[in-house]
N, C-alpha and C positions, 0 to 999 in steps of 0.2 A: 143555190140548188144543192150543192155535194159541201158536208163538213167535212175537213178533212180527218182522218182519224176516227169515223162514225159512219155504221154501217148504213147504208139507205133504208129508209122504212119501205116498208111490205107493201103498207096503202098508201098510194098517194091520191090527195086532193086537189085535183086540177077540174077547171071550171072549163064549162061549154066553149069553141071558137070566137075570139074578141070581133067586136065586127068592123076592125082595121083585116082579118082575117079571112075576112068576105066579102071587101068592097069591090071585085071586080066578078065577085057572083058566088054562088056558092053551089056544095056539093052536096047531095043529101045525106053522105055520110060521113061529113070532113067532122077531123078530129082536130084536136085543140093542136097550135103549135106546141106549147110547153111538153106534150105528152109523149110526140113525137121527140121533141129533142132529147130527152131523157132517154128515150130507147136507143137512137143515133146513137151516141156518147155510152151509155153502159153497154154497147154492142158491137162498137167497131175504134178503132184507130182512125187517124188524120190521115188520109192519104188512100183508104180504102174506098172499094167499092159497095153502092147499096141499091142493090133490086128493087125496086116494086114492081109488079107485074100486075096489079089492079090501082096505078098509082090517083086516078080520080085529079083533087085538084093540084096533086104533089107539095101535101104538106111534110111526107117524108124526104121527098127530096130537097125543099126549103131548108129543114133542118139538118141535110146532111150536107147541101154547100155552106151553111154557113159557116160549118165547124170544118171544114178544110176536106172533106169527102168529097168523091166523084159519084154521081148518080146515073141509074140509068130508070125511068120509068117508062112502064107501057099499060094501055088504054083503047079500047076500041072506040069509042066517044068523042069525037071530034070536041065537040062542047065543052071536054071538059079538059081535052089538051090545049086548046085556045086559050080557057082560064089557068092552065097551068105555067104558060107560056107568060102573060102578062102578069102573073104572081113574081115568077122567076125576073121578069125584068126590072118589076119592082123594088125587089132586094136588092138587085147587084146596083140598080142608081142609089137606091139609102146605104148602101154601103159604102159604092165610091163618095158619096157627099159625106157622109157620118162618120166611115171610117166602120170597119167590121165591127168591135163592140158596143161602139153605140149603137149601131143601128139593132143589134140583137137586143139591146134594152130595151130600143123603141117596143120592137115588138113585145117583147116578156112582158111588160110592167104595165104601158099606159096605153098598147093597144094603139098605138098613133106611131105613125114614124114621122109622120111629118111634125 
């Protein structure tokens, strides 16, 4: 994602939500993980805090535990904190089984974590 020594481009090309990203349902306005992660990481430090306040199915928050962030989202939508919830459980089992980098590959690359 990041060269080091080169600044980030302006435009990025990131493709629609893989649909390892929507197996447990989806949002009508869920944004790709990779797009999120980008914004995490150029936005905040390991250790910090990251709002959403219209967080839907917390794909911001996905990418901010995975990089060592504490999140807090909120949602009036029951529906969609349910699917937030079993996303969120998701990661931390491919995580504890993977090990935190692989399992971010999982997601990044083939869209499968299993």
């Amino acid at each position: 994602m990041k060269k080091p020594d080169k600044q980030m481009r302006s435009v990025w090309s990131i493709s629609t939500p893989k649909p390892m990203e929507k197996k447990f349902g989806k949002h009508p306005t869920q944004k790709p993980f990779n797009l999120l992660e980008r914004v995490v990481l150029a936005s905040t430090n390991e250790g910090d805090i990251v709002l959403d306040p219209f967080t839907g199915s917390s794909t911001t928050g996905l990418a901010a535990y995975s990089y060592g962030r504490k999140f807090i989202g909120i949602d009036k939508e029951t529906e969609y904190l349910d699917l937030s919830i079993k996303r969120f459980e998701d990661l931390k089992k491919e995580m504890k089984i993977k090990g935190r980098q692989n399992s971010l590959k999982a997601w990044e690359t083939n869209g499968k974590a299993r």
